[in-house]
C-alpha positions as CSV (number, residue, x, y, z in Angstrom):
1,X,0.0,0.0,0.0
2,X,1.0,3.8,-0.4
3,X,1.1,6.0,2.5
4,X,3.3,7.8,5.2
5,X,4.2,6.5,8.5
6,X,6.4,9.0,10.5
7,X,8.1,7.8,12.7
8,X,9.0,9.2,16.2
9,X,11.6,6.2,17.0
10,X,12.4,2.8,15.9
11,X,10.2,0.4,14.1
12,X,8.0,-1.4,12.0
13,X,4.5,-1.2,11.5
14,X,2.0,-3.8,9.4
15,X,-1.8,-2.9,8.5
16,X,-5.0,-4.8,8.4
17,X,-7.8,-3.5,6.3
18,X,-11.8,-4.4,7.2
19,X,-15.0,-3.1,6.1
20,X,-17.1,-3.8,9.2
21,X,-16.3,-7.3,10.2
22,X,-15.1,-8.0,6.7
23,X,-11.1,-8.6,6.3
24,X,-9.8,-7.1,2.8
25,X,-7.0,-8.2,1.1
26,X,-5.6,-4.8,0.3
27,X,-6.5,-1.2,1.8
28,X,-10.1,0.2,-0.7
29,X,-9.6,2.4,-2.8
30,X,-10.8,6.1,-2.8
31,X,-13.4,5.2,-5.5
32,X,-14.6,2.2,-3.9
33,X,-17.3,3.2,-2.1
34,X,-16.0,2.9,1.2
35,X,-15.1,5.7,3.2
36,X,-12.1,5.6,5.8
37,X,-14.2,5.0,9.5
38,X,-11.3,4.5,12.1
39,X,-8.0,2.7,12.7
40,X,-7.0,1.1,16.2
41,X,-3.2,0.2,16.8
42,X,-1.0,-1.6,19.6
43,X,1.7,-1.0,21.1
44,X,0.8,2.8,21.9
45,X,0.9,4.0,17.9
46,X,-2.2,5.9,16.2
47,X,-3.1,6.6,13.1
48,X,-4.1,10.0,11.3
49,X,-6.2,9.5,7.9
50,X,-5.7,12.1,5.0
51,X,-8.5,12.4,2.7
52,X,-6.5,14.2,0.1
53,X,-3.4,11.7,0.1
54,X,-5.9,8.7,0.6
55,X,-3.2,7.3,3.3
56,X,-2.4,7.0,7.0
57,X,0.2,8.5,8.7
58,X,1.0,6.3,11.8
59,X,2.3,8.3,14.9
60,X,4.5,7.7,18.0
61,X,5.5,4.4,16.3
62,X,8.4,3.2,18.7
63,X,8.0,-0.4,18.9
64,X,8.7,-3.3,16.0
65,X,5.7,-5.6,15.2
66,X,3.3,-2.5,15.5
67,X,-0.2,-3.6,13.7
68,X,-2.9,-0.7,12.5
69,X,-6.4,-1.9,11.6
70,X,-8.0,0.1,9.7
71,X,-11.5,0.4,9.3
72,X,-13.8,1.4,6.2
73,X,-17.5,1.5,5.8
74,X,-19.9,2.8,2.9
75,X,-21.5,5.2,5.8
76,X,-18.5,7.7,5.8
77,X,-18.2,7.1,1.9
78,X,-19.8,10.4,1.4
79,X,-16.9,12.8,2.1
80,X,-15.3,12.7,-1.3
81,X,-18.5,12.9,-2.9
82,X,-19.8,16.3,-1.5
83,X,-16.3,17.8,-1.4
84,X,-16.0,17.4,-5.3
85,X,-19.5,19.0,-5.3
86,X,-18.7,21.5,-3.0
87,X,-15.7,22.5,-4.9
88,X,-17.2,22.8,-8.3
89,X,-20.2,25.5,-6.3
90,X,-17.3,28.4,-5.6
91,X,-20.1,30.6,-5.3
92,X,-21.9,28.8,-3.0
93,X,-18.6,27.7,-0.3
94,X,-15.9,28.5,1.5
95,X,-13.1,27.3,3.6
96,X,-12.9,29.0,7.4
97,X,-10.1,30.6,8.7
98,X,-9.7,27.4,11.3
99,X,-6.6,25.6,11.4
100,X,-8.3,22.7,9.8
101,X,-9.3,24.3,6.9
102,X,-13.0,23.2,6.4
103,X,-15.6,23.6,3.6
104,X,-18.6,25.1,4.6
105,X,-21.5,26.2,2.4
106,X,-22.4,29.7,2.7
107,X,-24.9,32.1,1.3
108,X,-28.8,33.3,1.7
109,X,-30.1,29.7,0.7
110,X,-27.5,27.6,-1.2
111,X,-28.6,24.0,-2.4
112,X,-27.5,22.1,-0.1
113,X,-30.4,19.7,0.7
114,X,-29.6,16.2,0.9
115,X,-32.2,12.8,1.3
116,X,-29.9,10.5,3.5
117,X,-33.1,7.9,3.7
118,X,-34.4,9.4,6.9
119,X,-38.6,9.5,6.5
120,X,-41.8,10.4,8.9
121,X,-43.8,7.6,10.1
122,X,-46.2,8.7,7.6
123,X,-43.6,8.4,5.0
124,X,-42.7,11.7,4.0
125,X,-39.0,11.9,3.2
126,X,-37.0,14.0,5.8
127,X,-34.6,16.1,4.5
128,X,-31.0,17.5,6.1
129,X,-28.7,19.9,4.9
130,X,-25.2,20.4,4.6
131,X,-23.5,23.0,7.0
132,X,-19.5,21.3,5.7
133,X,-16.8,19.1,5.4
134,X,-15.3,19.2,9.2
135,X,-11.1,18.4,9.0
136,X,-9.1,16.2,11.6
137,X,-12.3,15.3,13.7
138,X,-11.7,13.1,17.1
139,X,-14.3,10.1,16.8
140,X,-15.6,8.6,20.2
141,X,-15.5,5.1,19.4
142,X,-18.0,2.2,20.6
143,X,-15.2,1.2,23.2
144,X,-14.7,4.5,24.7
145,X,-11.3,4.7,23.0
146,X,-10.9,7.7,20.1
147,X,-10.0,7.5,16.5
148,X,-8.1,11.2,15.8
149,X,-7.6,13.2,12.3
150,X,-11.3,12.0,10.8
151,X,-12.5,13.8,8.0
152,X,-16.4,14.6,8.1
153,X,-19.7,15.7,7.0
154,X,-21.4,17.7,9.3
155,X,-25.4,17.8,8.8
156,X,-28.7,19.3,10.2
157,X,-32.3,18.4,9.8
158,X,-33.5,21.1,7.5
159,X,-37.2,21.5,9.1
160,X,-37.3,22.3,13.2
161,X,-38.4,19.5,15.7
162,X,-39.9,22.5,18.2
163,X,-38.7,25.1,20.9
164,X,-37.3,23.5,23.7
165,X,-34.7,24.5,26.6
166,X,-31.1,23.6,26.3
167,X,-31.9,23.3,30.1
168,X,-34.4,24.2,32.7
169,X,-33.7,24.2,36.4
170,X,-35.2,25.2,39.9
171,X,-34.7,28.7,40.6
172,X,-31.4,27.9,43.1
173,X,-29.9,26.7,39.9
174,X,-28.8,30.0,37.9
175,X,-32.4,31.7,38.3
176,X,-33.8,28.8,36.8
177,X,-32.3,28.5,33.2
178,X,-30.3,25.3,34.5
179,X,-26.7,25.1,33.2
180,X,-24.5,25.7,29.8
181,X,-22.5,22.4,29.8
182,X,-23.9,19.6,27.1
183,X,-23.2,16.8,29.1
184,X,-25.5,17.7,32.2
185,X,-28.0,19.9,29.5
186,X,-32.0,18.5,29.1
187,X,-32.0,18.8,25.6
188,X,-28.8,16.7,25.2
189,X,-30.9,13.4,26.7
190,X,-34.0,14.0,24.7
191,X,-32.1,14.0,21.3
192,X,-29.5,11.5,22.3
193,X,-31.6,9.2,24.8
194,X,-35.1,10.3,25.2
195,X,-37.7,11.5,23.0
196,X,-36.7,12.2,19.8
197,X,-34.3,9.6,20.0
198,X,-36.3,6.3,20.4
199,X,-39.1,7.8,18.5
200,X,-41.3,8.4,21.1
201,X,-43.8,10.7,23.0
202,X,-42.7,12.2,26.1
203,X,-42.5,15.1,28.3
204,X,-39.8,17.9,27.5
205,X,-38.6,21.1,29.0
206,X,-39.4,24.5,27.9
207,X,-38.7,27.2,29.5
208,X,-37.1,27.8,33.4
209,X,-38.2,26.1,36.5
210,X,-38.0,22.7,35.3
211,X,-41.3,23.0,33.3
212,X,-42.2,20.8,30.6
213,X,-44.6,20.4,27.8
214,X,-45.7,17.6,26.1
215,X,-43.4,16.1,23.5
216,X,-44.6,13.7,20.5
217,X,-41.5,13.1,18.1
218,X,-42.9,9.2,17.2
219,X,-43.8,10.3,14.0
220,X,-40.3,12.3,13.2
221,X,-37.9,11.1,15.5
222,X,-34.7,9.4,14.5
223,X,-35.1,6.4,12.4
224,X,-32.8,3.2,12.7
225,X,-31.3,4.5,8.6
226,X,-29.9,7.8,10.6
227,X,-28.6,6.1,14.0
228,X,-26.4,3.7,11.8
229,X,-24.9,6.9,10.1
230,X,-24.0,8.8,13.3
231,X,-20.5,9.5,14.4
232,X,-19.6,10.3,18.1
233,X,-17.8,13.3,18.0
234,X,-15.7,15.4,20.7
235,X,-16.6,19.2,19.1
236,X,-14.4,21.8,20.9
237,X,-16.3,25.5,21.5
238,X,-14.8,28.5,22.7
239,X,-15.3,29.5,26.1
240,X,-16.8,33.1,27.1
241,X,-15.1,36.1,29.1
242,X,-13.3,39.1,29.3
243,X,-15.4,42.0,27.0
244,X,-17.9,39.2,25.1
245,X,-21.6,39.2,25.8
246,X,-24.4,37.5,25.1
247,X,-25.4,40.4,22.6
248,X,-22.0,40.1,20.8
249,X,-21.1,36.4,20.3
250,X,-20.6,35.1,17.7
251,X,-21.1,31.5,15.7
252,X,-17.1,32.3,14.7
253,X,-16.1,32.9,17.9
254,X,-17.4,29.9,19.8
255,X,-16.9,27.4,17.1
């Protein structure tokens, strides 16, 4: 196979190729229909995947007899796909001024409506759009363990689900708007655990003082289709201080 392996000592490294539980014979091509997923290594050694390139670059390689499995899927196989659209819309994208250098549409309303097989219980198609191609993305995989320098497409249902609180709270609890941190936010469980997650009717919050309203995302909630194309990611945000506001932030600034 072609690729780069830097190496940060002595020794030798030898790769295994699967797409899911399937072993390949030789690493996919990038016009195979698979998409690079995640790589897992002994000895302490990682592995960072370059789209461009189409190769890994193993890390902190410092022992001989160093094995990389890497993993592919036709879930990620996307990427390529909407860069080389992307890039041939100049009007309609833009790279930000991020370190990772990632494609982002822009503009009033640019087409960027995708059908990912995601539909209503009544059968209406649900559609997402593209906000970009997000660079050297840290994957939480199934095992706890993280799969570093992922290359990604970053999506958003195009129609709202409701108005709901990020987090609601008694009123000893910041005057009753509950607390900015995802992990311990209400919204976080009824997307990711709750309601619109298992398809289901509920109760959610809205507004301070821990009130709710009722909830009923069984007919739009997250199919099975959309689950299996979910990544676990660890998305760094800014933090807020000094002179900045509420008035004055910024999407820029805090991601």
């Amino acid at each position: 196979m072609e690729g780069t392996v830097n190496y940060e000592g002595s020794g030798d490294v030898f790769f295994a190729f699967y797409n899911g539980d399937q072993q390949l014979t030789e690493m996919p091509k990038k016009d195979s229909g698979l998409g690079f997923e995640r790589a897992e290594c002994n000895n302490g050694a990682s592995v960072e995947w370059n789209i461009n390139k189409w190769a890994p670059t193993v890390t902190n390689l410092t022992k001989s007899k160093t094995k990389c499995t890497l993993y592919f899927s036709a879930n990620v196989s996307n990427y390529s796909n909407v860069e080389d659209i992307m890039k041939k819309n100049p009007s309609m994208i833009a790279y930000d001024d991020t370190d990772e250098q990632n494609l982002r549409y822009i503009g009033a309303n640019p087409n960027n409506y995708i059908d990912i097989g995601d539909e209503e219980a009544s059968g209406n198609k649900i559609l997402w759009r593209i906000i970009g191609v997000m660079n050297n993305m840290t994957v939480i995989n199934a095992d706890g363990s993280a799969s570093t320098g992922q290359n990604l497409v970053k999506i958003i249902r195009a129609d709202s689900i409701g108005s709901y609180s990020w987090d609601s709270s008694a009123y000893g609890v910041n005057y009753g708007y509950g607390v900015n941190e995802w992990s311990q936010a209400d919204i976080m469980t009824t997307l990711n655990t709750e309601a619109y997650w298992s398809k289901t009717s509920g109760q959610c919050y809205n507004d301070q003082f821990n009130s709710q309203i009722s909830c009923d995302f069984s007919n739009i909630g997250l199919t099975s289709s959309v689950k299996d194309k979910l990544a676990k990611v660890r998305w760094n945000t800014g933090t807020v201080g000094g002179l900045y506001s509420i008035g004055n932030i910024t999407a820029n600034f805090m991601y």
